[in-house]
Residue frames as qw, qx, qy, qz and C-alpha x, y, z in Angstrom:
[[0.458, 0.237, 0.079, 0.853, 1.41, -11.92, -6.98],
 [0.104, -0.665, -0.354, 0.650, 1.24, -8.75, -5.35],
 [0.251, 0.461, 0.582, 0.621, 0.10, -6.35, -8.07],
 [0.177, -0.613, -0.314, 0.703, -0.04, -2.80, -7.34],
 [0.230, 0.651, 0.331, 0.644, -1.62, 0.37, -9.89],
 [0.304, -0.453, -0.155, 0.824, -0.34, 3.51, -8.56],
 [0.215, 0.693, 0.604, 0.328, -3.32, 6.07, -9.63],
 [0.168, -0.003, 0.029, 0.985, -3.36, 10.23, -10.11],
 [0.097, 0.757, 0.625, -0.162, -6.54, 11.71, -9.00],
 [0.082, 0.791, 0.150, -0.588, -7.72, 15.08, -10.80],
 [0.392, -0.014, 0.599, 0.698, -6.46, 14.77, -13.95],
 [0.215, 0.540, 0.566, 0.585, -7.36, 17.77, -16.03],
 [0.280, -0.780, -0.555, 0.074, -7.82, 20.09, -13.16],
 [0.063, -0.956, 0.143, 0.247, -5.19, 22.38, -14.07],
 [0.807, 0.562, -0.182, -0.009, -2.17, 22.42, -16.00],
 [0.251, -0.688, 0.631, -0.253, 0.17, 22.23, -12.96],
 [0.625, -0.292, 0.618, -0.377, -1.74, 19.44, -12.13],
 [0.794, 0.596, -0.094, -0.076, -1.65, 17.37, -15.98],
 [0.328, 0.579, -0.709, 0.233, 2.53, 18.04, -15.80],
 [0.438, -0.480, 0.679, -0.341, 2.63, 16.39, -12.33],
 [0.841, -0.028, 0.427, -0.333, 0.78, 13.66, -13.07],
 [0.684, 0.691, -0.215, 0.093, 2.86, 13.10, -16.61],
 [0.393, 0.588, -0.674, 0.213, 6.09, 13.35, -15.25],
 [0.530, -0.300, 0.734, -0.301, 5.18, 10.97, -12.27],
 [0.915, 0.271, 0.225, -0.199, 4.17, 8.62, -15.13],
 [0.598, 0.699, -0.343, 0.189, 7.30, 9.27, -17.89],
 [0.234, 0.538, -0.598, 0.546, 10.08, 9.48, -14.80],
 [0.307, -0.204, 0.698, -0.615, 8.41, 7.73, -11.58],
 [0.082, -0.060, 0.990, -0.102, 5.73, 5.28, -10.75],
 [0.422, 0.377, 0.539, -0.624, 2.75, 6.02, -11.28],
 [0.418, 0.175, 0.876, 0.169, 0.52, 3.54, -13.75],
 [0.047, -0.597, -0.770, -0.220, -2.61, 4.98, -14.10],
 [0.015, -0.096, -0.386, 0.918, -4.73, 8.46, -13.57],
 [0.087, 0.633, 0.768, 0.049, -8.70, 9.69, -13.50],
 [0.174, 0.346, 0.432, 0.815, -10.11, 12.55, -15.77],
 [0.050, 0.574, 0.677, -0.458, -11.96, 15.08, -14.44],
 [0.385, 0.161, 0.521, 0.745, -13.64, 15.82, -17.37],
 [0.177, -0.821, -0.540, 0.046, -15.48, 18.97, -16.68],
 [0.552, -0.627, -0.030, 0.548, -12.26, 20.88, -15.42],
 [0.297, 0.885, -0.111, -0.340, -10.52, 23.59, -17.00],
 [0.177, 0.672, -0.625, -0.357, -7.71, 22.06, -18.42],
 [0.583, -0.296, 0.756, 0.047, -9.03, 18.57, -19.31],
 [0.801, 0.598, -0.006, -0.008, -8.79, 18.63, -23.15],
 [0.291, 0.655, -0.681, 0.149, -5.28, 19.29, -22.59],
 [0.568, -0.292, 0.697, -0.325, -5.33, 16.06, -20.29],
 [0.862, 0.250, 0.416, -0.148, -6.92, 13.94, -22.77],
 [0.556, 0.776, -0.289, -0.074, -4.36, 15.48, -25.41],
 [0.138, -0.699, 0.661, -0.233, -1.41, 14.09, -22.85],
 [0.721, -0.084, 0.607, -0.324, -3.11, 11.18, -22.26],
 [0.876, 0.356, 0.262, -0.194, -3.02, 10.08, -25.79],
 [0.550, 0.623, -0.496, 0.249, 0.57, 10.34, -26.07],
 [0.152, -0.448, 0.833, -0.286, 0.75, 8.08, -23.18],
 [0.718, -0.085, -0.362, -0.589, -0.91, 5.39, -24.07],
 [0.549, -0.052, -0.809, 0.203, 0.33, 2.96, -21.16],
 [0.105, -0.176, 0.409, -0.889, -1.25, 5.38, -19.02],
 [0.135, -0.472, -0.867, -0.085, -4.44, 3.98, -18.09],
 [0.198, 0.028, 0.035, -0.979, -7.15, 7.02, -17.83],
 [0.097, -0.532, -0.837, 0.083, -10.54, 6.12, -15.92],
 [0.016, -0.631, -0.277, -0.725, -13.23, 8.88, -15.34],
 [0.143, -0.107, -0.604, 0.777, -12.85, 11.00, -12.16],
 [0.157, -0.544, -0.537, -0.625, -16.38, 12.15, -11.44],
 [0.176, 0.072, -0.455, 0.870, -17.32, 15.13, -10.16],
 [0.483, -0.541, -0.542, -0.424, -20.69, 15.83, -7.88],
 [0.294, 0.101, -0.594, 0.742, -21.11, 17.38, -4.47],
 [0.421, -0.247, 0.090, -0.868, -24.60, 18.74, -4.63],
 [0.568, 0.013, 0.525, -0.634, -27.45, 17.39, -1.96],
 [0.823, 0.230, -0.077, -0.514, -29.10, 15.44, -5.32],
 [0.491, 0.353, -0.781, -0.158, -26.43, 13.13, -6.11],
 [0.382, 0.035, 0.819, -0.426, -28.42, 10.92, -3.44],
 [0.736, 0.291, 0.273, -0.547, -31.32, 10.52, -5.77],
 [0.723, -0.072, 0.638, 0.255, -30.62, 7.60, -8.04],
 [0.565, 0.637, 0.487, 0.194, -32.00, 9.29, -11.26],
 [0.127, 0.987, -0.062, -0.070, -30.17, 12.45, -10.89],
 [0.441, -0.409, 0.734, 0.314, -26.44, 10.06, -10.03],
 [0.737, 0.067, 0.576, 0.348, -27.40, 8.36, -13.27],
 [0.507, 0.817, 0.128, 0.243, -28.14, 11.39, -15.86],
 [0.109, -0.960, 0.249, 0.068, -24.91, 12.90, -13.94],
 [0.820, -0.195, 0.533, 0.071, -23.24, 10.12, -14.65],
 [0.662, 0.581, 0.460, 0.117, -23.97, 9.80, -18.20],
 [0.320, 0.935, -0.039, 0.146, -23.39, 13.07, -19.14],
 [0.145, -0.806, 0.555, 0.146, -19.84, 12.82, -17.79],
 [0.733, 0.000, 0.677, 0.070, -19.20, 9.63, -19.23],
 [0.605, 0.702, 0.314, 0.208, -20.09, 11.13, -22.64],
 [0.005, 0.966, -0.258, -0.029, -17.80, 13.89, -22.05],
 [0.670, -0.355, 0.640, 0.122, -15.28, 11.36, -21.36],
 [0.638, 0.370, 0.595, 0.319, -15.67, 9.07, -24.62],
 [0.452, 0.857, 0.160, 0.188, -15.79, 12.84, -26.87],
 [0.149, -0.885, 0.432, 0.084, -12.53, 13.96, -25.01],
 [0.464, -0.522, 0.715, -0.014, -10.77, 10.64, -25.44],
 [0.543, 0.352, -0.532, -0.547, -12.24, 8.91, -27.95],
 [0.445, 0.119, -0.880, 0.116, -12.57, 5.61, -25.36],
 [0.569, -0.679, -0.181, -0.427, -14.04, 4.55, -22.05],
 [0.230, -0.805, 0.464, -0.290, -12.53, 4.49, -19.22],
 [0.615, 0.179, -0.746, 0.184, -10.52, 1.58, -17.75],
 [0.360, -0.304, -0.728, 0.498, -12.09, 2.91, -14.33],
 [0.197, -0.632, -0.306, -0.684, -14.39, 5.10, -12.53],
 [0.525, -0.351, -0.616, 0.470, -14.12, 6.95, -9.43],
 [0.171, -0.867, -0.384, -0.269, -15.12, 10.26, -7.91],
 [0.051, 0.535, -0.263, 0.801, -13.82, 13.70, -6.38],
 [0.317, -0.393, 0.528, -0.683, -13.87, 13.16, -2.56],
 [0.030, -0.009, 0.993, -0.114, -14.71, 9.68, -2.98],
 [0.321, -0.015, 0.584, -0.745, -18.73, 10.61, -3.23],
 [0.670, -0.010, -0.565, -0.481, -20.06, 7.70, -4.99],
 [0.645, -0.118, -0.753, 0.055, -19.28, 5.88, -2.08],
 [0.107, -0.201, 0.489, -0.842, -21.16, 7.27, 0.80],
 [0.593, 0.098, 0.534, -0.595, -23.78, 5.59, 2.41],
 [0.700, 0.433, 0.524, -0.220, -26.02, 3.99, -0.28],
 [0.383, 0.836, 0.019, -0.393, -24.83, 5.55, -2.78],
 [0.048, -0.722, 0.571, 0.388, -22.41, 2.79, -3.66],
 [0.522, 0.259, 0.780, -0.229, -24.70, 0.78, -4.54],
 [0.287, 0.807, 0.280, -0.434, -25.82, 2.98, -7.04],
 [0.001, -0.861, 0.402, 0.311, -23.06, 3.61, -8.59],
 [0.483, -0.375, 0.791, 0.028, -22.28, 0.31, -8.80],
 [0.498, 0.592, 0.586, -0.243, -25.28, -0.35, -10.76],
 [0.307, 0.898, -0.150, -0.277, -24.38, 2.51, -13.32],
 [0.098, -0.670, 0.716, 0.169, -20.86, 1.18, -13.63],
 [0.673, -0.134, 0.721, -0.101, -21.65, -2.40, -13.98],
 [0.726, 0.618, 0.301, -0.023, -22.56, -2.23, -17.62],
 [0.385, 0.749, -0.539, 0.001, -18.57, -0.75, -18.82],
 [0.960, 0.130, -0.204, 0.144, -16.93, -3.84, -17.24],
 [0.483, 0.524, -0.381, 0.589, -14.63, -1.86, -15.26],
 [0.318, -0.223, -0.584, 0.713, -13.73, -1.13, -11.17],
 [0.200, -0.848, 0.031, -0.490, -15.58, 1.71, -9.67],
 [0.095, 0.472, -0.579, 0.658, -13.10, 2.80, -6.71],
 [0.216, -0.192, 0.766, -0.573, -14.31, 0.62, -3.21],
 [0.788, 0.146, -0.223, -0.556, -16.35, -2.06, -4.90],
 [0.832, -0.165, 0.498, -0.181, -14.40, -4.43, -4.20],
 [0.923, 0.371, 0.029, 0.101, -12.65, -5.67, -7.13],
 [0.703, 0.425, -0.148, 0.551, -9.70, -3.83, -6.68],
 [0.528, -0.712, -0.334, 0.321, -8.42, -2.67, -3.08],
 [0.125, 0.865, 0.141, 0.465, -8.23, 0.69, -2.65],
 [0.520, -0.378, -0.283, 0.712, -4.96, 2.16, -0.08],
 [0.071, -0.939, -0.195, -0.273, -5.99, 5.66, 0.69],
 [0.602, -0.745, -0.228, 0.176, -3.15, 6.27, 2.96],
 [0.554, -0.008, 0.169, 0.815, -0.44, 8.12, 0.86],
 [0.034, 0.802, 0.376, 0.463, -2.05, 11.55, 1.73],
 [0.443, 0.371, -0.275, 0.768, -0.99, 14.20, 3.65],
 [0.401, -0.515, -0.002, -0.757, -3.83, 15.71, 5.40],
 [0.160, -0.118, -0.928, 0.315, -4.42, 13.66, 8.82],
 [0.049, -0.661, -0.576, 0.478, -7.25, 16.00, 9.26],
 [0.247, 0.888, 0.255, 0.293, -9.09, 19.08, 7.36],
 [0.239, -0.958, -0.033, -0.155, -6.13, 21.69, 7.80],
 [0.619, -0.686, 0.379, 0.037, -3.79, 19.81, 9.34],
 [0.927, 0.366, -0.043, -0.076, -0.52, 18.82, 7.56],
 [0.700, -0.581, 0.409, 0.067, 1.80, 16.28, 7.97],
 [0.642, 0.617, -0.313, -0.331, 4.21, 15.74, 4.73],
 [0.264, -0.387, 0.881, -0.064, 5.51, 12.66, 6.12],
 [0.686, 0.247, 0.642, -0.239, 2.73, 10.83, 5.62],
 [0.666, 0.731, -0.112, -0.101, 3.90, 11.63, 1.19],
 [0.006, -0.803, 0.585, 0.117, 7.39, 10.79, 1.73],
 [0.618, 0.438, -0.595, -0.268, 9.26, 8.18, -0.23],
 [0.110, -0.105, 0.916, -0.371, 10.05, 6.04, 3.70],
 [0.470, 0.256, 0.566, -0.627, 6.01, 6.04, 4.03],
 [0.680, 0.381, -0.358, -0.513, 5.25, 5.04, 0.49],
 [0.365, 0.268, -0.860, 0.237, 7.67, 2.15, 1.12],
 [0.020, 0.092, -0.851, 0.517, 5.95, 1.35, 4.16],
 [0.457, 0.131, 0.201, -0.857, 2.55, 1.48, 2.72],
 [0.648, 0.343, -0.617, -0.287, 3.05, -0.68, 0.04],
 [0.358, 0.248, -0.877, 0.203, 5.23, -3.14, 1.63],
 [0.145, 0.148, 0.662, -0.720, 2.16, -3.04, 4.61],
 [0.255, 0.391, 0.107, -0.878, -0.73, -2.51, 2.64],
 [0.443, 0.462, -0.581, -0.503, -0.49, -4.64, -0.65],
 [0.727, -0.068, 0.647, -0.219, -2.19, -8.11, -0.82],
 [0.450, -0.113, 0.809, 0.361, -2.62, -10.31, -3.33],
 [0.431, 0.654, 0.569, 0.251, -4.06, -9.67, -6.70],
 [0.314, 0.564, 0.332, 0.688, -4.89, -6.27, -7.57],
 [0.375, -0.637, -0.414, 0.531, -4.47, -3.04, -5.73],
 [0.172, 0.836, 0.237, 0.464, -5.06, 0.66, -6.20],
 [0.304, -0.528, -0.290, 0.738, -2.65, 3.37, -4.28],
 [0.024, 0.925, 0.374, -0.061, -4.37, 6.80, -4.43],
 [0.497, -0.150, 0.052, 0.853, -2.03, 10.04, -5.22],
 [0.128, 0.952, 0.268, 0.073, -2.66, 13.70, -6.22],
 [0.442, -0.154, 0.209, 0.858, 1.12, 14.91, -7.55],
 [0.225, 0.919, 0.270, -0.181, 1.49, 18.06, -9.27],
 [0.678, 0.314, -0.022, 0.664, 4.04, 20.26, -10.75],
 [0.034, 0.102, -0.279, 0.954, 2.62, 23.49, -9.37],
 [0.029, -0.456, -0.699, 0.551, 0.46, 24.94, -7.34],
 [0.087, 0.108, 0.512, 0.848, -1.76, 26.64, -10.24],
 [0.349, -0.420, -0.362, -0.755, -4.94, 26.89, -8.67],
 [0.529, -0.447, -0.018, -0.721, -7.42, 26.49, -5.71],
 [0.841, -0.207, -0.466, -0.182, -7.71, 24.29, -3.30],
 [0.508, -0.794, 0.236, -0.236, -6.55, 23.34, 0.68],
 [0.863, -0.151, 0.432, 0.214, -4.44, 20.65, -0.52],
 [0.106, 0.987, -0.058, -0.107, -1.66, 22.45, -2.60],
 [0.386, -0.777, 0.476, -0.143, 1.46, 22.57, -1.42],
 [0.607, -0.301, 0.733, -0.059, 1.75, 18.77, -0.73],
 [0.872, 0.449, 0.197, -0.010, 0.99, 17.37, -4.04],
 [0.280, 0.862, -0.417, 0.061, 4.44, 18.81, -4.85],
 [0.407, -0.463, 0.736, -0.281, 5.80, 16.93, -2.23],
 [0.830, 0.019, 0.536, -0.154, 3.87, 13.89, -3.54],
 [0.605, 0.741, -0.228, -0.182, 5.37, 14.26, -7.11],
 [0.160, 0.697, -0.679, 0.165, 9.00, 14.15, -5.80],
 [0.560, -0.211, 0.800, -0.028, 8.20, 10.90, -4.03],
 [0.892, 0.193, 0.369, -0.172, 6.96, 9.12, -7.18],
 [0.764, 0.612, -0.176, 0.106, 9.94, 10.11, -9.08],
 [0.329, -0.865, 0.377, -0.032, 12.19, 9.73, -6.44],
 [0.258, 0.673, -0.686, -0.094, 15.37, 7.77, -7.60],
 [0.315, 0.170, -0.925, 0.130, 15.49, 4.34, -6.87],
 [0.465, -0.010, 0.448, -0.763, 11.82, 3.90, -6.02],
 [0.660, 0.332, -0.471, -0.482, 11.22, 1.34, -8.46],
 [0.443, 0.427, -0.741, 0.268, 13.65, -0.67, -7.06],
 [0.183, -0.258, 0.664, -0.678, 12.54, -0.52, -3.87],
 [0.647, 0.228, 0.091, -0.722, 9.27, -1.60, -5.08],
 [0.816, 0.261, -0.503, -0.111, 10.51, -4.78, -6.68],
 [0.049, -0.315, 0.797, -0.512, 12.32, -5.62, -3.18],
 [0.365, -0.163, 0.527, -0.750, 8.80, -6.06, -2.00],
 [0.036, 0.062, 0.877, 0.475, 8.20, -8.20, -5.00],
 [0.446, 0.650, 0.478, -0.389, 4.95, -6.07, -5.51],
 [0.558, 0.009, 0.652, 0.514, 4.30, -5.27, -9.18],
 [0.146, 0.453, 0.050, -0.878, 3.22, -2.30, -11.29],
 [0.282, 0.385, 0.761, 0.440, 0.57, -2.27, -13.55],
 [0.158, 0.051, -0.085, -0.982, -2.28, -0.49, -14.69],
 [0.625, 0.223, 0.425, -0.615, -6.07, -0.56, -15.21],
 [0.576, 0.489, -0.515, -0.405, -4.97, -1.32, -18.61],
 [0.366, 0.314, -0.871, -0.099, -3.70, -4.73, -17.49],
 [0.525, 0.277, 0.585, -0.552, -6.87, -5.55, -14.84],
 [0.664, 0.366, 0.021, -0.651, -8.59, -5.59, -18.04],
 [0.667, 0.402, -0.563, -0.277, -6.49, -8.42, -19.46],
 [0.007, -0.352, 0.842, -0.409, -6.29, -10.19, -16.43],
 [0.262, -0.353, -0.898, 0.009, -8.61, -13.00, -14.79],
 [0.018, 0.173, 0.319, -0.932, -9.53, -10.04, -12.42],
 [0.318, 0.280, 0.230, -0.876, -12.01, -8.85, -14.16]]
């Protein structure tokens, strides 16, 4: 069985960006999002999050500076979001991945791996659960192309993209554009595909199946 969790990166990074990810969960397809619990609006995230409880809610973690190469500085940064996590939510995640992917550069997913290994859960390109990066707009820094979000190109990601077992497609809806960032615009765009009308459907054509992290955990998977 083809077995697909359709995940919301940023959660908590604004309240544009909380609605999006809600109504692409309540009204559209999407399974599962990751907390970035640091951000300005992610107590209201964790408040949203516990009135969805089929929502599965891993920890998005955030790090960009020069240290997160040293192993001891990735693990107290680690920690300390992890605790933030468990006091905002009252749980641990069901997954763990990272803002711009940077646990998994170079060595450093090794690391990470290491850290993670003791909750029992994915960390994002480890290998338990394949990761489709390609529902994203940007082909390049700058450059956008809002085909590459549109409900044909979901359809053609999936149906292309999805093996057996467990899979992760990447996403970053919104409701509005409420704050910062070069990537804006299109998350709007990525909303309206996940709640676009008869996308479910389509999605059972391909006889791929929705879940969540929530059901990895109850699965042989893991």
């Amino acid at each position: 069985m083809r077995t697909l969790i359709i995940n919301g990166d940023d959660f908590g990074l604004s309240p544009g960006v909380n609605d999006g990810i809600i109504e692409a969960h309540s009204k559209g397809v999407l399974t599962s999002a990751s907390l970035m619990v640091l951000a300005p609006a992610a107590q209201a995230a964790a408040e949203l999050a516990n009135d969805h409880p089929e929502l599965s809610v891993g920890l998005h973690f955030v790090d960009d500076s020069p240290q997160i190469n040293d192993p001891t500085y990735a693990a107290d940064q680690l920690t300390t979001q992890l605790e933030r996590f468990r006091a905002l939510t009252g749980r641990d995640p069901t997954h763990v991945d990272s803002h711009h992917h940077v646990h998994a550069r170079g060595a450093r997913i090794t690391t990470f791996a290491k850290l993670v290994e003791p909750l029992g859960v994915p960390l994002r390109l480890d290998g338990q659960v394949r990761y489709i990066g390609g529902f994203y707009a940007h082909t390049r820094p700058g450059i956008s192309n809002l085909r590459f979000v549109s409900p044909e190109y979901l359809i053609h990601v999936v149906a292309n993209e999805t093996f057996e077992g467990f899979n992760e497609l990447g996403c970053h809806p919104a409701l509005q554009a409420d704050f910062e960032s070069s990537y804006l615009y299109e998350r709007e765009v990525e909303l309206a595909t996940l709640t676009e009308p008869g996308l479910r459907e389509e999605l059972d054509h391909l006889d791929v199946r929705l879940a969540s992290f929530h059901d990895w955990a109850l699965s042989d998977a893991s």
